[in-house]
Each structure stands twice: as structure tokens, then as C-alpha cells.
FILO-702550 format. One record per residue: residue in three letters; x negated, y negated, z negated of N, C-alpha, C, O in turn. Coordinates in steps of 0.001 Angstrom, whole numbers, plus 500000, padded with zeros to 6 digits. Example, Ala and Ser with C-alpha at 12.3 -4.5 7.8 and 13.67 -1.06 7.14 Angstrom:
BEGIN
Ala486810505690492200487700504500492200486800503300492200485764503319491535;Ser487150502250492920486330501060492860487100499970492130486591498862491961;
END
This chain:
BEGIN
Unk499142501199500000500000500000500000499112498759500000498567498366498969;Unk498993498210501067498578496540501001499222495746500380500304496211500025;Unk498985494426499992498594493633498909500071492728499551500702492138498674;Unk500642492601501065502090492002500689503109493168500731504304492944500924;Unk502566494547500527503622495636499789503526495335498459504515495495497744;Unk502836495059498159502421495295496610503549494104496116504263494187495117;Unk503513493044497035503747491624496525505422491466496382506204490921495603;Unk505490492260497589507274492757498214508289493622497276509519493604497243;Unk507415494332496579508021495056495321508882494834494290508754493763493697;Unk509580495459493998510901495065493446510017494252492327508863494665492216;Unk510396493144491474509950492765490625511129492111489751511969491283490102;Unk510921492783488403512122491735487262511380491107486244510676491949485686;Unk511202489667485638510135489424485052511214488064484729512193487758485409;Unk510730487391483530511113486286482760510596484759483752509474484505484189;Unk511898483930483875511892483061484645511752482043484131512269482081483014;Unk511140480737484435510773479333483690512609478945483913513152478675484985;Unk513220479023482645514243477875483181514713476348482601515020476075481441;Unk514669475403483821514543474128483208516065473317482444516921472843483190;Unk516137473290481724516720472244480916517703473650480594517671474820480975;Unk518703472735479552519624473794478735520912473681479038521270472553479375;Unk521837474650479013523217474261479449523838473272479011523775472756477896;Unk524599472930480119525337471720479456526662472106479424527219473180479652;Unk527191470633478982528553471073478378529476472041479540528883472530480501;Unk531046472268479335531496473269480549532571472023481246533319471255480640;Unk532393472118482357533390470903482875534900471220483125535198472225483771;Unk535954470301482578536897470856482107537490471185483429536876470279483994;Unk538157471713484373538794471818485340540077471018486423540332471197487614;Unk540583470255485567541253469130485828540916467949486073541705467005486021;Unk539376467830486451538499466662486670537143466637486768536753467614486129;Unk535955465890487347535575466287487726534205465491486539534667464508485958;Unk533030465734486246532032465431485441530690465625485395530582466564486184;Unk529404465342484948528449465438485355528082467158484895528451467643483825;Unk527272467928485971527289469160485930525478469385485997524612468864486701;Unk525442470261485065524205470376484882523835471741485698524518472752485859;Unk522467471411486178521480472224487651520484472780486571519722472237485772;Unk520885474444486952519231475059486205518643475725487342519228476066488370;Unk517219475900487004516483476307487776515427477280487065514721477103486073;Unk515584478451487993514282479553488024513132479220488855513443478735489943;Unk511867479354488626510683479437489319509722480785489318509666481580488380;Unk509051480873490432508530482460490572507190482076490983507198480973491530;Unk506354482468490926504786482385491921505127483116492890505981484003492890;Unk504478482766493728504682483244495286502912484098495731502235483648496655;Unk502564485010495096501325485716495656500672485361497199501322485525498232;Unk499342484872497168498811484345498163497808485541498541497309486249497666;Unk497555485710499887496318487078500007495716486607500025495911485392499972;Unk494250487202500131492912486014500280493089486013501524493821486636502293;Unk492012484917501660492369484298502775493287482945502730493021481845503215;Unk494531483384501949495159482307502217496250482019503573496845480977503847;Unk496266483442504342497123482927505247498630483519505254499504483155506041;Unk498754484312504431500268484757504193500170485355502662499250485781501963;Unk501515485177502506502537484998501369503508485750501087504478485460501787;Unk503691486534500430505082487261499813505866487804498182505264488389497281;Unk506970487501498178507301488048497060508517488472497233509208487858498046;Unk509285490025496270510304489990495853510671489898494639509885490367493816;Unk512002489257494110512179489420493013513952490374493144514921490077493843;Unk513747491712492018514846492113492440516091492223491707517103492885491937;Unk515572490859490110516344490690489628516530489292489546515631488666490108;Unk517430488592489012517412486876488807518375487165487964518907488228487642;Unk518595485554487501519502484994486853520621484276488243520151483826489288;Unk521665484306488019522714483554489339521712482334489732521261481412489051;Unk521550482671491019521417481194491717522208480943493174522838481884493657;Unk522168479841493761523116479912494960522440478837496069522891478360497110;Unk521015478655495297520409477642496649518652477782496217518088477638495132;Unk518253478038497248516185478090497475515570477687498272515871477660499465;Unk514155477120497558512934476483498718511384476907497796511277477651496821;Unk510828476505498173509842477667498412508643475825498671508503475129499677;Unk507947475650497011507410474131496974506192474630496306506115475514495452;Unk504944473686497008503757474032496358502866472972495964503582471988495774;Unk501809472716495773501075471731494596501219470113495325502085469270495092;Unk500311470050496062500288468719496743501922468636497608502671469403498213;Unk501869467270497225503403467194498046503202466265499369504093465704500007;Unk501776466248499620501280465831501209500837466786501927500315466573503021;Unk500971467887501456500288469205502271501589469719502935502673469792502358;Unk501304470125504441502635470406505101502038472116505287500864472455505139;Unk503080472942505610503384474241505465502723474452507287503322473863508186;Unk501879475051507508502120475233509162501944476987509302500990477764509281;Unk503213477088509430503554478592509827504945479173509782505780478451510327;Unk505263479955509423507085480524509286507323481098507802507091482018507018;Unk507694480379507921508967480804505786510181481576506110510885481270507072;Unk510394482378505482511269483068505913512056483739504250511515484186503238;Unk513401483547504582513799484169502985514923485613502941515358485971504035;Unk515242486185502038516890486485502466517303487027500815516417486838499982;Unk518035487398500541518563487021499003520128488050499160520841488086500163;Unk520301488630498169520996489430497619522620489123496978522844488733495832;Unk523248489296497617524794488509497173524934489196495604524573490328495282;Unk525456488341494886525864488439493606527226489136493271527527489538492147;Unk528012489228494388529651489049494675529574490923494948530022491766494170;Unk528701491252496603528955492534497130527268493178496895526950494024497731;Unk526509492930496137525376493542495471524545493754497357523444494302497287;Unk524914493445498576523808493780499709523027492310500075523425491146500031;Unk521883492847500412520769491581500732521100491579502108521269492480502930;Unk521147490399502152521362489438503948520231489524504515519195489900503967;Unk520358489174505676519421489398506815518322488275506462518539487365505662;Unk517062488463507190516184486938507092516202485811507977516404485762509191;Unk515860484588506835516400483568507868515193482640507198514552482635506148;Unk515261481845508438513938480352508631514301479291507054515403478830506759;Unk513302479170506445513163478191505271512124477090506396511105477456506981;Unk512887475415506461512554474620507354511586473964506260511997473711505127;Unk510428473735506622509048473237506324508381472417506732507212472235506392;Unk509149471622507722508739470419508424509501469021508180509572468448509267;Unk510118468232507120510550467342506847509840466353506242510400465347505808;Unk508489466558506155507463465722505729507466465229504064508093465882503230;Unk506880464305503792506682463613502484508111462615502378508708461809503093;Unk508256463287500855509105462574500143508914461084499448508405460139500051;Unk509421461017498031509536459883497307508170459567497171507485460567496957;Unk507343458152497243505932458568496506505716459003495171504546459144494817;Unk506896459311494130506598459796492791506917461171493322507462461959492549;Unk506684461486494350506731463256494224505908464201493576504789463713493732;Unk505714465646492708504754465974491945504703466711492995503673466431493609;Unk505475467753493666505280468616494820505895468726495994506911468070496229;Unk505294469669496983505476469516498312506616470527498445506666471517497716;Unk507418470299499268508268472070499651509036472094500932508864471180501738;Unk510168473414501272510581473561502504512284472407501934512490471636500997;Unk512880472755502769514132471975502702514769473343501768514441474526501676;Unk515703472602501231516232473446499815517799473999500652518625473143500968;Unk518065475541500952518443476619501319519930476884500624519962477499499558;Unk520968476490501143522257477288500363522658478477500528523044478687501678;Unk522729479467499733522647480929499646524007481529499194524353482708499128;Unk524591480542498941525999481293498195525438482116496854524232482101496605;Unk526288482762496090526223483138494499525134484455494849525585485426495459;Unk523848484428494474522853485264494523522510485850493567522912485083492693;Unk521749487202492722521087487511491992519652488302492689519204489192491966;Unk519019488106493797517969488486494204517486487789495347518190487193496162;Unk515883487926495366515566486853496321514104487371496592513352487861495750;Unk513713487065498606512724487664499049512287486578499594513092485818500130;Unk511034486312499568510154485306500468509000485694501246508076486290500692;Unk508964485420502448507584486108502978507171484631503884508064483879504274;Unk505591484330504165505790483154504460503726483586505373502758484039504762;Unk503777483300506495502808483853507245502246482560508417502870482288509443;Unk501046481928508019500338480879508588500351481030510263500400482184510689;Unk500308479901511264500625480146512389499298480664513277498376479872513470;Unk499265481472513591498375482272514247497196481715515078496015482056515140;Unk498088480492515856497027479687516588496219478396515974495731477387516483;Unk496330479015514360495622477320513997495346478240513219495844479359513103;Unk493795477290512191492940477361511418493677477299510146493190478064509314;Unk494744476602509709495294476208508447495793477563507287496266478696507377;Unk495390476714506321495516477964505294497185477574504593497806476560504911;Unk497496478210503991498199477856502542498041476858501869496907476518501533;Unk499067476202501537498782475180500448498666476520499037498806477742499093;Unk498397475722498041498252475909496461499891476029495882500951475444496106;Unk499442477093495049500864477274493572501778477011494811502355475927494906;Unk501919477959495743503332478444496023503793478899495369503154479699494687;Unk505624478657495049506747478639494230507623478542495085507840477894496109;Unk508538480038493899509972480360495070510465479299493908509701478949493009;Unk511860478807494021512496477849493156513903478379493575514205478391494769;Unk514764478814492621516049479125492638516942478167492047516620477898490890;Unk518031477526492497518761476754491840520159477188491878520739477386492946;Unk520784477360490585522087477578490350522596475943489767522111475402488773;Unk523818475266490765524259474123490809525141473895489976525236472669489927;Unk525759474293489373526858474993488478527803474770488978527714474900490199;Unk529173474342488473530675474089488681531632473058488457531664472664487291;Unk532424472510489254533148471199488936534048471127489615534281471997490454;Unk534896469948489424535874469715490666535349468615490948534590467966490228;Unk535946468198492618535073467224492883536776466183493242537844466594493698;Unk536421464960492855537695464301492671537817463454494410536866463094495103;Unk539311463329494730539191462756495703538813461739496442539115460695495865;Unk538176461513497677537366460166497436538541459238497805539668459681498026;Unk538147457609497873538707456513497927539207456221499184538552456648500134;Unk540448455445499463540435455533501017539397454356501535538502453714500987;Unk539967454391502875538905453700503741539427452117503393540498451760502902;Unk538429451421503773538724449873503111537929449018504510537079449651505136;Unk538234447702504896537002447076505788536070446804505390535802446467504236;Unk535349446911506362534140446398505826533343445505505536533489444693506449;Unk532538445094504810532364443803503970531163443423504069530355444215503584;Unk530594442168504681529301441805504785528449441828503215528628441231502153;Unk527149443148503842526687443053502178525333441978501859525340441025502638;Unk524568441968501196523877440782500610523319440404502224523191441498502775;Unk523067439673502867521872439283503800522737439459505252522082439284506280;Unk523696439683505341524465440558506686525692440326506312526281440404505234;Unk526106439904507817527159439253508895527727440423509403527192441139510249;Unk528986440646508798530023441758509112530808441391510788531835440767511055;Unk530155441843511364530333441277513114531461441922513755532406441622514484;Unk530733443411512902532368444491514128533006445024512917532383445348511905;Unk534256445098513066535167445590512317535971446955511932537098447408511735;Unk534149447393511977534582449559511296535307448998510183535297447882509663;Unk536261450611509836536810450555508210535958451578507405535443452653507712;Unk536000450849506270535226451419505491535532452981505113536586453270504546;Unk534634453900505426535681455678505227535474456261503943534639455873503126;Unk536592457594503741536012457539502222535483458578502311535571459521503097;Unk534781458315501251533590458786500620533470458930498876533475457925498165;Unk533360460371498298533256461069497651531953460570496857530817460775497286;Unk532293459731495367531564459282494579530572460292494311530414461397494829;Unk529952459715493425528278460494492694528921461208491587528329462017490872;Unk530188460870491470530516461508489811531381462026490661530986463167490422;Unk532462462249491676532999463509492101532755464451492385533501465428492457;Unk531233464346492700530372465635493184529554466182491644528759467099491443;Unk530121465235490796529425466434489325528310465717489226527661466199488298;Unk527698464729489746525724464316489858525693463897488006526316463226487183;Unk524219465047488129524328464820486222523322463311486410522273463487487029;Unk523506462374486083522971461262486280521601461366485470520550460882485891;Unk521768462257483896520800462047483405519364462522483502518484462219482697;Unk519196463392484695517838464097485377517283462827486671516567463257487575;Unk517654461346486668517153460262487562517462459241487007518267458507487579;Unk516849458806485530517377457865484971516864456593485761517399455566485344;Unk515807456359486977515183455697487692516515454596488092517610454999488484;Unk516113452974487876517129452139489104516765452404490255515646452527490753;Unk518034452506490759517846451690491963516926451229492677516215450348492195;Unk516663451759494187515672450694494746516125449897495814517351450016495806;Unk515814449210496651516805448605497950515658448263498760514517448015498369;Unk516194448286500165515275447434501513514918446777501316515763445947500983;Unk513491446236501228512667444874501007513725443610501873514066442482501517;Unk513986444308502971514401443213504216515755443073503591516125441905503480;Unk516473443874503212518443443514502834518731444202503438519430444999502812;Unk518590444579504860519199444975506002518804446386506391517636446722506586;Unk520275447514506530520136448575507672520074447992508875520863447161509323;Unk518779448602509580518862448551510891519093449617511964519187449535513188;Unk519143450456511264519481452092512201519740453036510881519368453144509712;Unk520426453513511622521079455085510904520183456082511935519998456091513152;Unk519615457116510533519158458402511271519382459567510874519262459889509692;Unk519734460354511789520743461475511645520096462567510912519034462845511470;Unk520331463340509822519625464791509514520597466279509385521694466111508851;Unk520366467257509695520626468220508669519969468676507731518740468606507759;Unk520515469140506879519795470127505536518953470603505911517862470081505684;Unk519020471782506643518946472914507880519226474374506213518432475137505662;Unk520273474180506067520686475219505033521692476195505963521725476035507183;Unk522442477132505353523368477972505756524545476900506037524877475892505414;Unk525100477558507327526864476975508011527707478041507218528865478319507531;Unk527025478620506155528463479801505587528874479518504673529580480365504125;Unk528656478017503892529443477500502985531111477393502912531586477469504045;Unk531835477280502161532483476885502180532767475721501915532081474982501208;Unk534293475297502702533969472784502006534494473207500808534706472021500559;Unk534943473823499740535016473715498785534061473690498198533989472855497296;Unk533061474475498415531470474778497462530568473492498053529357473465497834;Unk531273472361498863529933471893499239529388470514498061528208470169498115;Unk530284469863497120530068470029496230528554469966495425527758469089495086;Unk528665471424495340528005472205494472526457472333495162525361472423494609;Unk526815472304496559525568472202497643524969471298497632523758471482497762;Unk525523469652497455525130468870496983524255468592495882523136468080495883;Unk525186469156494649524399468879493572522762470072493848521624469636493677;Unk522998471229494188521930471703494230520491471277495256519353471725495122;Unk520858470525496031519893469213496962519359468634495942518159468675495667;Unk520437467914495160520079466690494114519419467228493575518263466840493740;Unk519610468613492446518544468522491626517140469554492171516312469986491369;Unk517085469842493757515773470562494183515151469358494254514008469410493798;Unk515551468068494742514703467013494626514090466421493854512912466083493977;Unk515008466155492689514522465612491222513482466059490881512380465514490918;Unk513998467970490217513714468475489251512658469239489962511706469652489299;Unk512736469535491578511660470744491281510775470096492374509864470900492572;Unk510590468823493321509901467973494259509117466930493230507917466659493174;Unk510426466360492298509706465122491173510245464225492277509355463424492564;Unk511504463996493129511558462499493427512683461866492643513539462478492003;Unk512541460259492811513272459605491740514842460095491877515424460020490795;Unk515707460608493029517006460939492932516956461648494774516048461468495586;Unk517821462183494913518635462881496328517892461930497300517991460709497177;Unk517008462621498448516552461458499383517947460924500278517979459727500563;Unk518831461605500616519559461231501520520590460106501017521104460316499919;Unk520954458903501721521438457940501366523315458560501207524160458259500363;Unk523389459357502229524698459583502874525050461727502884524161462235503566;Unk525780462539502470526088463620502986527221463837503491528210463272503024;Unk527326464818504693528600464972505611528634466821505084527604467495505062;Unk529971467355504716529338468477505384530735468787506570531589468069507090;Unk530366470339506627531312470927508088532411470434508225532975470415509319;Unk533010469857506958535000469647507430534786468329507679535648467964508479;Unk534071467451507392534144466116507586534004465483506524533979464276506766;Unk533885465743505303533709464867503839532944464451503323532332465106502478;Unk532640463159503614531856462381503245530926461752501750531112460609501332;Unk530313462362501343528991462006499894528452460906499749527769460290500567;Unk528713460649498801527227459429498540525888460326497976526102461322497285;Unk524703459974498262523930460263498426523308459424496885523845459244495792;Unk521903459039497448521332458705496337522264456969495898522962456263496626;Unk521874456798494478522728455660493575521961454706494283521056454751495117;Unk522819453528493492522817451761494188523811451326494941523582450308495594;Unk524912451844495035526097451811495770525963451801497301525126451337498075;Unk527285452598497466527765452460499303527384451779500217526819451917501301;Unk527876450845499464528163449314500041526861448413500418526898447521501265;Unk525681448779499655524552448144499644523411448904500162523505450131500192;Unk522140448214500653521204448673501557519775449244500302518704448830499860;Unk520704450441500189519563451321499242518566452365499776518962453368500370;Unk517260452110499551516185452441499917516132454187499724515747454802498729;Unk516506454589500658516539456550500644515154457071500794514294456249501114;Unk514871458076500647513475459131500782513449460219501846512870461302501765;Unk514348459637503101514679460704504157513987460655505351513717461742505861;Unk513545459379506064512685459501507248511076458897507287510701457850507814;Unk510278459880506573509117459183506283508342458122507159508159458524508308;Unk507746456619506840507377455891507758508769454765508081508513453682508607;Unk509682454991507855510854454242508237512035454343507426513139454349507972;Unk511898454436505988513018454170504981513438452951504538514555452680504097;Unk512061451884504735512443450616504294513291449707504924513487448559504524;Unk514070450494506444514565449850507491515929450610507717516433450268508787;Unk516343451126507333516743452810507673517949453601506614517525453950505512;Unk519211453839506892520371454444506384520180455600506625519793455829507771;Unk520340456644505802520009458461506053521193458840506032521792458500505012;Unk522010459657507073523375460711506966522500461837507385521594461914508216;Unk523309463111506154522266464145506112523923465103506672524986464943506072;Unk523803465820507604525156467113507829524499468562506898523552469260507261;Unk525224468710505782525136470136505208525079471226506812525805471347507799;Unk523950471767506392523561473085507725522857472780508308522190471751508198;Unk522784473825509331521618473744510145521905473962511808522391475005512244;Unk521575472957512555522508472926513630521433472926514801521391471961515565;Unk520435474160514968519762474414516289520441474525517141520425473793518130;Unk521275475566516940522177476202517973523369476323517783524058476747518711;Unk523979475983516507524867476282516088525670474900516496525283474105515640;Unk526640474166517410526815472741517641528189471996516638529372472335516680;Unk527514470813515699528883470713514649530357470339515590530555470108516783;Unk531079470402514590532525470441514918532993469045515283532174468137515423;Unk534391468846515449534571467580515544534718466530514383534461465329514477;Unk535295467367512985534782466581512665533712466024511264533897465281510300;Unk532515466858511793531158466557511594530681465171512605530153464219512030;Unk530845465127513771530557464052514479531431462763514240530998461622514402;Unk532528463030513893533744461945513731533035461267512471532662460111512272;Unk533002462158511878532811461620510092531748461183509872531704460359508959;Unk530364461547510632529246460716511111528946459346511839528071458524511570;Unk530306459308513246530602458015513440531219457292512966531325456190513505;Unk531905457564511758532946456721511174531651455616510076531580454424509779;Unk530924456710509821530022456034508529529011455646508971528445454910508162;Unk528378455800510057527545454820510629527942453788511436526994453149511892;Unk529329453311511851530073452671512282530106451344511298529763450183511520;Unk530647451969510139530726450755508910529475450226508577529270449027508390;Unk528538451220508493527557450760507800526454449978508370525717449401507571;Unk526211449864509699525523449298510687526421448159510868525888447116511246;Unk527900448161510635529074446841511084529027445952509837529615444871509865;Unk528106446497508325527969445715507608526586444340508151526765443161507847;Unk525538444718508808524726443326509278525184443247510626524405442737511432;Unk526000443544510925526339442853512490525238444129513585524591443691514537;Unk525225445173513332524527445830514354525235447255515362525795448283514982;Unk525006446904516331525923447401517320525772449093517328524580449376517207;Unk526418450004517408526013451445517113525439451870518631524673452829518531;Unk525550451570519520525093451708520785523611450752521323522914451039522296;Unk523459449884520626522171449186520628520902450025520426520798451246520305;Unk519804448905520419518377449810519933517912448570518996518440447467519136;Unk517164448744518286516436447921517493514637447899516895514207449052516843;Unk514053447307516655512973447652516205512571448055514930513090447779513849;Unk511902448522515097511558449281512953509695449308513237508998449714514167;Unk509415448679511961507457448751512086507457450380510891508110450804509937;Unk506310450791511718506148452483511303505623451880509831504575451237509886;Unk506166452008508713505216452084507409503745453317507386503330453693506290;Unk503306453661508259502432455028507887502153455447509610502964455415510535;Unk501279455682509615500322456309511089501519457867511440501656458745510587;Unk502049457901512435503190458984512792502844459356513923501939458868514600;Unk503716460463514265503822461245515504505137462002515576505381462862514730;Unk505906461747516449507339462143516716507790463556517563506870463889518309;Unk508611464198517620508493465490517887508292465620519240507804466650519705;Unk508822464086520358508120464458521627506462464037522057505926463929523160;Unk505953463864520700504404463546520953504228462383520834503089461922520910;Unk505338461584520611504733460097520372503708459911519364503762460685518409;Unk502914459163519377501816458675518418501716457319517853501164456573518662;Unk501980456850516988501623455313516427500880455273515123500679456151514284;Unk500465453791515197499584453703513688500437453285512730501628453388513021;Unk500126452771511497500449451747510732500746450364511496500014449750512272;Unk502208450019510986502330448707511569502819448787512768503846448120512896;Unk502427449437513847503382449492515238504741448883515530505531449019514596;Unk505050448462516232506086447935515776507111448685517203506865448266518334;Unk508231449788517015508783450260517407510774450058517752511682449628517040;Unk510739450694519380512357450209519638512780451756519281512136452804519340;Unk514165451458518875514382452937518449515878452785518890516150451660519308;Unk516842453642518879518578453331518960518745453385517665518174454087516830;Unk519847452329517514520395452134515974520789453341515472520408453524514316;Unk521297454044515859522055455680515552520910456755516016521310457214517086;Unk520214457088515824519003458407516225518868459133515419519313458870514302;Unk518192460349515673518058461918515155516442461462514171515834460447514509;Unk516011462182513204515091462357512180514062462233513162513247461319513286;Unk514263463710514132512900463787515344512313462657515914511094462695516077;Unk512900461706516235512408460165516697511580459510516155510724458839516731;Unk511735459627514940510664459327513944509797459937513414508817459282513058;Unk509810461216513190508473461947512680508732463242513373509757463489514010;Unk507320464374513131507517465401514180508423466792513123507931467497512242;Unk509283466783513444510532467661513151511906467739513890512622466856514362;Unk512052469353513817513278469378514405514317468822514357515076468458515254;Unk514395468712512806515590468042512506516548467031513208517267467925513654;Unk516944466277513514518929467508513143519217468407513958520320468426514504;Unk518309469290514185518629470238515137519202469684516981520063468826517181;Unk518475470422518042518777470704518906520253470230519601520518469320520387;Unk521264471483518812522589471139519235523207469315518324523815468373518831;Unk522723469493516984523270468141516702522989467020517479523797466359518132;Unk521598466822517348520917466115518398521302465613519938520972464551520465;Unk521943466481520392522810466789521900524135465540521828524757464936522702;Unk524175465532520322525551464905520110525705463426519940526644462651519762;Unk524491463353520058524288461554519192524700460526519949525189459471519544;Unk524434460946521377525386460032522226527015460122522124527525459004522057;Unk527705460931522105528646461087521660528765460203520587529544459252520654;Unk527991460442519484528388459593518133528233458201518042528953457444517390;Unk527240457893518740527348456141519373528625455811519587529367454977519069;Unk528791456788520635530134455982521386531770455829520469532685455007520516;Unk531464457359519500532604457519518766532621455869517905533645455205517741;Unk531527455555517544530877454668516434531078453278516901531496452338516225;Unk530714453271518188531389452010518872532713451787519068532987450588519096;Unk533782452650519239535321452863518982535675452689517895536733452114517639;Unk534706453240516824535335453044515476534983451663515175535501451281514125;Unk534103450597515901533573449371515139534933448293516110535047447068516067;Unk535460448908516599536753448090517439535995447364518549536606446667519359;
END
């Protein structure tokens, strides 16, 4: 038996888990819900170029990523997971843990893949194998990270309202404001980001950029929720950033999240498109949409909210605008810039435009013209 049999082996062993239960949320409403988390070492071969572990027992979890020491060190190779239903006791097939979303908050302690919704799990496999045609090793203290999100109701959001010129910005086109599902309907335990607020140096969104998770489409919209909170606290608790990078979440039915705090309404500084946050509104779609192409209304509910939110400084959803790169980049069709560059981009664009990742997938991606245009209908 070689050393990722050895590694692959059933294993049951005592898990780091962070913080202590919290109270039980009563069911008739909805309250801050506390996120625990298991951590595992992830066995490295020498060498350094592949990775594996099983574990073939856990504690419930229902979302994983797979984060290691430096949180500037990028993963170059294939992550791969698959995990054991809690519900019908069989392990699912393997599937891609996405490893290319770059650097987070700068208070990040670690690096990792995008955090994985698994539905109610008690077992979990990781195998993770460096890309063949490059020199690159492993990062350090690979860690599987299991997160069980817990339970809540999530209260209904607010209706849609117009929209309202916010500090610095001239409300030009007249989207309505859509609703959107508070920080406390989704359960967000506030007290794991006691951090304020940060906001755009400038005041002003100048582009919305599109992401997915790249998690499982087998959620249900009832659990998404819970998908949420388990984002929130892979970021916090097991990355170290100050709160949820994404400003905005959509998932499959169309229901709209607030994302990280500082309100809706205002131009709060997210941790989602590295090089271009200080300029920049994040809508993140729960899933993962290579091939899989979202529904209608995933795109609707995307143009509705980048509609308003770009119609808060007067900026057209079909326009382009400029954004200066904070950080030396390269974009997934090879573009290259330094620090400072000063770049045209479309107000509404995909993650990929800006740094080199798939993200929002292929088929989402396909759609963005579409969502302009929806976005321009919705701004009247």
C-alpha cells in the first residue's frame, strides 16, 4: 500500500471544533445561528505534489474547502472531494473543489478552494494532485475544513422600493429597489465579524461583477439559507476575513442575500474580485454554472439587482467604465496589467475579466449579455 492508500483509509479521529453551541433558534423566526467547524490535516507525499485523505467518520457537516497556510499561495492542480450522505449512509461521486478565486480580505490568516455545499454529510474524501505540466508544489498545512451551518428560518425579505441616490451618486435611471433577504434572515451570527464596516474610497459602484460559488446546483432554495451562512462562516472563521466577501447572494430560485454588512443601499467595500473591490459591487449565484446554464430566474434576479444598484450613481447597465487595477493582474483571456493601469471594463461583467478564473462559469458567463439588457429594462 502506497502512502495515498495509506492516506485514503478509513480514518475516525477527534476533530478541532470551533466555538460552542449556541442557543437553538426558535422556529417561528428567524435569529443569529451559530457555524461549527471540523478541521482535518490533509497528508502531503514527499515531494509535495499530491494530497489525500479520508475521513470515515465526522460530526454532521453540510459544506467543505480544503485551506492551507499562506493565503497568497494559489493551489495549481485538481482538488477533488466527495462525501458521504448523512440521510442514505452512500458516498457521492467526485467532484472539482474550485481553487482559483485568488486572495481574499488582506486580514486573511489562510489560503483555500471556494467553500463546497454538500448537503447533511457524516464523511468526507479529499484527494488533491499538482498539475503535471508545472514545477509547483503544494502549499503548507493543507486542511480539509467541514462546516455544519446550523438551522433557522429565514424571514421574508422586504419588497422592492425605488431607488435612492446613495452618498456621492445621482439616481439617473429608475430600477426598483428588489427584495432582498436581510443579514438576520439568513441567521448571520454577527458575533464571529465584530469588524465595521468598510466602504469605496471613491463612494461610487462602478461595475457589478458577476460570480458563482462554484458549489453544488443540488441544494435546495429552502437550505440556501443555511448555504449562506456556511460561506459566511468558511470565510470568517476558517480564511480569517473580516465578514462574507460577496457584497450580494442570488441563489437558483431567484432570492436575493445581502452579503457582507454596511447596508444595501450603500457602496460597501466586498473581498470578491481581487485588484478591483475598491470600485466594484459583487453578486455571487449559489452553484456552479460551467455547464450547467442558470434559470430564468437566476438571471432576472441578477438583473434586477444590478439594475438598482448601478441606477444608484447614475450608471448605465449596458455601458463600460474604467476601474485602475489595485495589484499587477492577468485575466483569464491572458490579459496582463500592472499596478495602476487604468482599465475599460462593462459595468455588468463576469469575475474572469478581472483576474484569471473561471468563474462564473462558462454557461453563466454566456448570459451576461442577456443580463445587461434584462438590467437595462429593469432601469426603465
Amino acid at each position: 500500500m502506497n502512502w495515498v492508500q495509506m492516506a485514503a483509509a478509513a480514518v475516525t479521529g477527534v476533530f478541532a471544533l470551533q466555538g460552542a453551541p449556541g442557543p437553538a433558534v426558535p422556529s417561528d423566526g428567524p435569529g443569529p445561528v451559530a457555524a461549527h467547524s471540523q478541521t482535518r490535516a490533509v497528508p502531503v507525499a514527499p515531494g509535495r505534489r499530491d494530497a489525500a485523505v479520508r475521513l470515515s467518520a465526522t460530526r454532521p457537516f453540510s459544506l467543505l474547502g480544503v485551506t492551507w497556510d499562506d493565503p497568497r499561495a494559489r493551489l495549481t492542480g485538481t482538488a477533488e472531494f466527495r462525501t458521504r450522505s448523512a440521510v442514505s449512509g452512500q458516498w457521492s461521486g467526485w467532484s472539482a473543489l474550485d481553487a482559483d478565486d485568488g486572495p481574499g480580505d488582506a486580514s486573511a490568516r489562510r489560503g483555500g478552494t471556494s467553500a463546497v455545499w454538500a448537503g447533511p454529510s457524516d464523511g468526507a474524501e479529499v484527494r488533491i494532485v499538482v498539475d503535471s505540466d508545472t514545477t509547483a508544489v503544494l502549499p503548507t498545512g493543507l486542511r480539509l475544513d467541514l462546516i455544519d451551518p446550523g438551522g433557522g428560518t429565514p424571514v421574508t425579505p422586504a419588497a422592492g422600493s425605488p431607488a435612492q441616490p446613495a452618498d456621492g451618486g445621482t439616481a439617473t435611471l429608475g430600477a426598483v429597489r428588489p427584495a432582498i433577504t436581510s443579514r438576520a434572515g439568513w441567521g448571520a451570527d454577527e458575533s464571529i465579524s465584530p469588524a465595521a464596516p468598510q466602504y469605496l474610497p471613491g463612494g461610487k459602484v462602478k461595475a457589478v461583477v458577476v460570480h458563482h460559488t462554484a458549489g453544488s446546483n443540488a441544494y435546495a432554495c429552502a437550505d440556501a439559507p443555511a448555504v449562506v451562512r456556511g460561506i459566511y462562516a468558511y470565510h470568517v472563521q476558517q480564511l480569517g476575513w473580516r465578514d462574507i466577501g460577496y457584497n450580494f447572494l442570488v441563489d437558483k430560485c431567484g432570492t436575493l442575500y445581502e452579503g457582507r454588512k454596511g447596508g444595501v443601499d450603500q457602496p460597501v467595500l466586498g473581498a470578491h474580485a481581487y485588484g478591483f473591490n475598491t470600485e466594484t459591487s459583487g453578486i455571487a449565484v449559489l452553484g456552479t454554472y460551467t455547464t450547467a446554464a442558470p434559470g430564468e430566474a437566476v438571471t432576472s434576479a441578477v438583473a434586477r439587482l444590478a439594475a438598482w444598484k448601478l441606477g444608484q450613481y447614475g450608471v448605465s447597465p449596458t455601458g463600460t467604465t474604467t476601474l485602475t487595477a489595485g495589484a499587477d493582474g492577468t485575466n483569464y483571456f491572458g490579459k496582463a496589467w500592472t499596478l495602476g493601469t487604468r482599465l475599460s471594463m462593462p459595468t455588468i461583467h463576469g469575475h474572469r475579466d478581472g483576474y484569471n478564473t473561471q468563474c462564473p462559469g462558462d454557461a453563466l458567463y454566456a448570459e451576461l449579455t442577456r443580463i445587461r439588457t434584462l438590467a437595462a429594462q429593469a432601469a426603465g
